[in-house]
N, C-alpha and C positions, 0 to 999 in steps of 0.2 A: 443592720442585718440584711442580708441579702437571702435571694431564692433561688436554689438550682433545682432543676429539673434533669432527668435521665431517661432517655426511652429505651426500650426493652434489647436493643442491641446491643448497646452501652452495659445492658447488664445481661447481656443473653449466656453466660459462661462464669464460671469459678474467676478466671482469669480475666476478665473483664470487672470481675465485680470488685477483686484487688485493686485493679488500676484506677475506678473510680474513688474507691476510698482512699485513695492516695492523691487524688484531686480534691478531695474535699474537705480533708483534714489539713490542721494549722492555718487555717482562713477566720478564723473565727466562730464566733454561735450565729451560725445556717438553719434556714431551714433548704432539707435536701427533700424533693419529690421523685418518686422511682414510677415508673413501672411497668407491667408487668414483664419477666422474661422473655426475651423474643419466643417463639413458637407457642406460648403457653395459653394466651389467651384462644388463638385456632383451636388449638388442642381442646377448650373448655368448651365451644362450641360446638367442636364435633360429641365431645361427651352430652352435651344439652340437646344435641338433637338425636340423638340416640332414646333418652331419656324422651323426648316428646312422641317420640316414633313405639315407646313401651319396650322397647329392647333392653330392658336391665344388664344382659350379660355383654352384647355387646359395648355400653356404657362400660363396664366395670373392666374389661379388658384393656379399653385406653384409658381408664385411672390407674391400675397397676400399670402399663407403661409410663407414665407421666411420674409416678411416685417414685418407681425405677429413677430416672435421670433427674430427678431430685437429691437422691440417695446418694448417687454416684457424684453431684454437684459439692456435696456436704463432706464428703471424703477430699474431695480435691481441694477446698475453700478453707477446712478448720484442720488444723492439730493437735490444739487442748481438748485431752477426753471428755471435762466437762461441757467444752463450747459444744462438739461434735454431738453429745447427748442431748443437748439441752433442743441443737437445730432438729434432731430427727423425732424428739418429740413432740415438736409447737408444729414441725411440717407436717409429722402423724394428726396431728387434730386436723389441720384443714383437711386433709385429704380423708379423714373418718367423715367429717362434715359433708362433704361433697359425695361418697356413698352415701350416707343416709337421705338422698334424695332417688336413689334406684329405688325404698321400699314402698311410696306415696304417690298418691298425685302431684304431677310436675305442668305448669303453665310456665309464663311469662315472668313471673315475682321470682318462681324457685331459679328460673336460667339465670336470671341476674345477679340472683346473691351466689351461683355456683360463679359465674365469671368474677364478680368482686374476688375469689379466692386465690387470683393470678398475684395483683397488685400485693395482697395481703403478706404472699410467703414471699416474694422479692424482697420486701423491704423486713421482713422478720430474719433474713438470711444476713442481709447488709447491716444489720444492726445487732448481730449474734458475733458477726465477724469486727468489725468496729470493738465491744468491748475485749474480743481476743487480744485485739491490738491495745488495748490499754484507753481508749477513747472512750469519754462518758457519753454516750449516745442515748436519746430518748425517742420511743419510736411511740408516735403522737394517731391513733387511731382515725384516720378522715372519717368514717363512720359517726364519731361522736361532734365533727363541728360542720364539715359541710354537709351543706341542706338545697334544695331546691325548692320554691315554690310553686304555688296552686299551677303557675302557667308554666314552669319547668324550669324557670329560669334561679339561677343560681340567686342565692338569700345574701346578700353581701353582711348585713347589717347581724345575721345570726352569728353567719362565719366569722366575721372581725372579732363579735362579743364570747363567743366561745372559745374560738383561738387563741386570744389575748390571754384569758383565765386561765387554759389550759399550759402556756409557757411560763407563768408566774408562778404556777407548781413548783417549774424546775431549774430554779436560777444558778444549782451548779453546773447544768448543763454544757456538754461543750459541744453538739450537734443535735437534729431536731431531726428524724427519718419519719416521712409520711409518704402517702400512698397516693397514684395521683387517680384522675378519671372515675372512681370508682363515691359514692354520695348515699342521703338517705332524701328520697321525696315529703311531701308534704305528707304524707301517711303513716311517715316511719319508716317503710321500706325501703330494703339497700335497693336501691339502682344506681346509673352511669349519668356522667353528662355528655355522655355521646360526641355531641360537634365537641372539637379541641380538644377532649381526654387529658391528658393528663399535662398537657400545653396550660389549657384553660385552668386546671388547678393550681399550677403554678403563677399565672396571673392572677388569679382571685386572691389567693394568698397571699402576695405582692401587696396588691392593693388595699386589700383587710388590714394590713400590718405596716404599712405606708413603707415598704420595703428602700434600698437604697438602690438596689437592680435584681433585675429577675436573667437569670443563667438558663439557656434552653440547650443543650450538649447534647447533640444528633452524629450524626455521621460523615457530616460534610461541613465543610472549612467557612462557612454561612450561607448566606442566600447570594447566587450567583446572576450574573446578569444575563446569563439565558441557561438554556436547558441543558445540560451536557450531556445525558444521554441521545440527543439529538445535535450536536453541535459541539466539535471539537473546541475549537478557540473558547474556553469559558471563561471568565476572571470574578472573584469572589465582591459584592460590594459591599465598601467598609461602613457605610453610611447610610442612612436612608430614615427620612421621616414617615412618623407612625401611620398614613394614610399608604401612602410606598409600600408597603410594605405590608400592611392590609390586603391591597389589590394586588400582587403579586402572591402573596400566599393563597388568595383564593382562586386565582387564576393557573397559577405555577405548578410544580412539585411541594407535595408535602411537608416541606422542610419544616414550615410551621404554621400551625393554623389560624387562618384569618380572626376564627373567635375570640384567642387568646389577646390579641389585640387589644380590645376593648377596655380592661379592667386597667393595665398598666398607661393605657393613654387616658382614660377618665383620672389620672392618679399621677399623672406627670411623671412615671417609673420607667427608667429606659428597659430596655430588654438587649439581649446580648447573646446574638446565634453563635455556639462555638464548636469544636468536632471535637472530641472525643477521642482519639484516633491519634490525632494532632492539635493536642491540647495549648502547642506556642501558637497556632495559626491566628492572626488578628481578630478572625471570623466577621460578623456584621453587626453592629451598634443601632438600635432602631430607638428611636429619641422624637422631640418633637421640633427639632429644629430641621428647617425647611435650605436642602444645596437648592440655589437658584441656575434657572437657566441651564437643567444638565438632562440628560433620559438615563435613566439607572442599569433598566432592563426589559426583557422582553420574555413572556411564557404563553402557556398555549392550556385551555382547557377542551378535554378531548369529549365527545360522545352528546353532542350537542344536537339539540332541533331546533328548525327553523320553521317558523308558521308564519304566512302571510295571509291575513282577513281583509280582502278588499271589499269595503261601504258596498250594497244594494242599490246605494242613488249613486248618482254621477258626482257629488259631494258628499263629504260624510256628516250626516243626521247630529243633529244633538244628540248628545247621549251615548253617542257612536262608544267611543272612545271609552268612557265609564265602562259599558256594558264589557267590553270584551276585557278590561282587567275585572270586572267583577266576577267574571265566568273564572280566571285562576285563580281568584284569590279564596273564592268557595272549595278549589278543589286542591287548596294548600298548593302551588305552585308556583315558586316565586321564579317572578323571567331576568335574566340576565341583560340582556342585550335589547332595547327598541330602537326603530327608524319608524318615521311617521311622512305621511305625504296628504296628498288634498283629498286623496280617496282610499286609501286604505291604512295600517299599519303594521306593521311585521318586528316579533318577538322571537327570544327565543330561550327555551326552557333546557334542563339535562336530565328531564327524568319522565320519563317514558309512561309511570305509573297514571291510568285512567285519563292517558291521552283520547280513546275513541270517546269518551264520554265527552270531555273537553272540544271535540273539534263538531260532535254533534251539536254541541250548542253553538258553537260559534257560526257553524251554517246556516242558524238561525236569522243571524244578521249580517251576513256576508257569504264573498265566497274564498273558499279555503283553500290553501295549498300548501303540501308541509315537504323541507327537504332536510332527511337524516343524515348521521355522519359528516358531520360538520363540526369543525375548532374555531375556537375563538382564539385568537390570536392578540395579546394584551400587550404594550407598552408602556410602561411605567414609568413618571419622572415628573418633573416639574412643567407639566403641562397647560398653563392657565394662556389663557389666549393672544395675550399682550406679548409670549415671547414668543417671536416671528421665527418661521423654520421648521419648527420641529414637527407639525403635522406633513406637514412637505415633505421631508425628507424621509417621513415611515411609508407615506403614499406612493413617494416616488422607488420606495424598495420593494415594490409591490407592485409593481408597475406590467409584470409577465404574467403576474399570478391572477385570475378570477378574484372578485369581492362582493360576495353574496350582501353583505352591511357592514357600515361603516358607523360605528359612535361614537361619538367628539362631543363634550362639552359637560357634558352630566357630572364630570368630575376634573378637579384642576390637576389630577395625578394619572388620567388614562386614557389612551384609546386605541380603541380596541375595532378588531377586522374579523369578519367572519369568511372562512374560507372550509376549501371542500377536503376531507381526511387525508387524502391523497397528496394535498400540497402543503399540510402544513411542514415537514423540514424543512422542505423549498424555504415555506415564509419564515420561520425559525432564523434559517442561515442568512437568509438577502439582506433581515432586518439588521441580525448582530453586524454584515460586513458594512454594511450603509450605516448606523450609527452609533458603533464603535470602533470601528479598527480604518474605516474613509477618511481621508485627508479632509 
């Protein structure tokens, strides 16, 4: 059994949601993860802050627009009068569900179970159309297996035992339609798992079910070895082990998210980025086998701080060091990037949130200086230190450009440049011509 996944563009249209069911049928008993519609989740949003704002009318004007181009989706997608009736009234329930939060008090719990309602009518749509087509399709509720725990983190051990149960149901089955991104916390309550969405659900899934491969079908022909919105010359790479490819997803373009990583490399489960678009394209295979000796790729993360706390003495104190990660680790802030010297050390964080608080204390025991608008500039590849060159040769492409920091060695897969907004295409292109396309 394998696992595909589909993000909301792949199924953003009538005619997109054909072509996906035309990908996924005659492969076997899948589990298939959707979801939501492209623009739909925005659009829940905008309705949930209307609703937090007490504006019921406003709210309920972008629910009939939304329910509108539902309507109009379900005319273009079915034929059989039954299918057609059967869609417009399970889409009629969420969307009655989702007014009857204009007539109460709405928080935090009510927004979340209105956004769960994106994922929900995606895949009730793609599996109304499936049995049109004659396809035994079973659409498997994530609400009743996946769970997060006390610390938010996904419950592997529920998920496997409930999942497992819940497919033994249905051994005629000939596909399995679930929801991604969307979960119930330790309270019961629907909520998301946020980092990775519906990536991560298809990993956990994967994993829970000791999967044979997990299918992530985006928009792009895999993970490319630089940026292409920045960088003409792009080429797709076919390969790359599970750590590669971790650090490039969280450094890179969203193609896929670092999170989902995790569950299919604790679980030996390849993963397989492919386009949608161009479904013959080879796309990228991420595995745990290690190309020696090669640099994969190069990405850039943008809207970066830099802080440098230089020590009070002329050495840095005991404790130096402790104190100043203790002061982010208090204010949830985890740093990307260090460099350390005999007297100071200099981090750097991407989020902005209760910086002044943070930099007050760090004057405490130092002195501070912070410079914004800064990328990090990532390399990716078989990095470990015994093979000669390959630091050299990203330094020396970098050679015209400023380098605010430099980190080497924290990982045998990356390293990474910090540089100022204004040059990173500069560093983008210097790196791909110096080490891909240089004699």
């Amino acid at each position: 059994m394998k696992v595909l996944k589909f993000g909301g563009t792949s199924v953003g249209s009538a005619r997109r949601i054909k072509e996906v069911a035309g990908l996924i049928t005659g492969r076997g008993v899948n589990i298939i993860v959707l979801s939501a519609m492209s623009g739909t989740t925005n659009t829940l949003v905008e309705i949930a802050d209307y609703m937090h704002k007490g504006n019921a009318n406003g709210a309920k004007e972008i629910i009939n627009a939304l329910e509108k181009r539902y309507g109009e989706v379900i005319d273009e997608l079915l034929s059989d009068t039954a299918c057609v009736e059967a869609a417009r009234e399970r889409i009629g329930e969420f969307f009655h569900h989702i007014r009857s939060f204009t007539r109460e008090g709405f928080g935090e719990v009510e927004e979340k179970e209105i956004l769960a309602q994106g994922e929900l009518m995606s895949t009730t749509l793609m599996d109304i159309y499936l049995h049109e087509q004659g396809v035994k399709s079973v659409w498997l509720p994530a609400l009743e297996f996946m769970r997060t725990d006390a610390d938010g983190e996904a419950d592997s051990d529920y998920i496997a035992e409930r999942l497992g149960a819940m497919l033994e149901q249905h051994p005629e089955a000939d596909l399995f339609i679930t929801q991604g991104f969307i979960c119930r916390n330790v309270r019961g309550e629907i909520d998301n798992l946020q980092r990775g969405g519906s990536d991560l659900t298809a990993s956990l899934i994967g994993g829970a079910l000791l999967a044979e491969e997990i299918e992530i079908w985006t928009d792009i022909d895999g993970m490319h070895n630089n940026d292409p919105r920045f960088v003409e010359r792009t080429e797709p790479v076919h390969e790359m082990h599970f750590d590669e490819a971790a650090e490039l997803a969280y450094f890179g373009p969203k193609i896929l998210h670092p999170t989902c990583v995790m569950p299919a490399r604790m679980n030996n489960i390849p993963i397989r980025v492919l386009n949608t678009m161009e479904p013959e394209a080879r796309g990228t295979l991420i595995y745990n086998t290690v190309h020696s000796r090669s640099i994969k790729a190069v990405a850039a993360k943008d809207n970066v701080i830099a802080i440098k706390i230089k020590s009070s003495r002329m050495l840095m104190a005991s404790g130096f060091i402790h104190r100043v990660f203790e002061i982010f680790d208090n204010y949830h802030r985890p740093i990307d990037m260090i460099a350390t010297s005999e007297v100071g050390i200099s981090v750097t964080i991407d989020n902005p949130l209760k910086l002044e608080h943070i930099v007050d204390e760090l004057k405490e025991i130092g002195t501070v200086t912070i410079d914004y608008d800064m990328v990090i500039i990532c390399v990716v590849g078989d990095l470990e230190w015994h093979n000669r060159g390959f630091e050299a040769k990203a330094v020396d492409a970098l050679r015209h450009i400023p380098v605010r920091m430099i980190s080497y060695g924290g990982s045998n897969y990356n390293i990474s440049f910090l540089v100022k907004k204004e040059d990173k295409v500069k560093a983008l292109n210097a790196l791909s011509e110096k080490l891909f396309y240089s004699e």
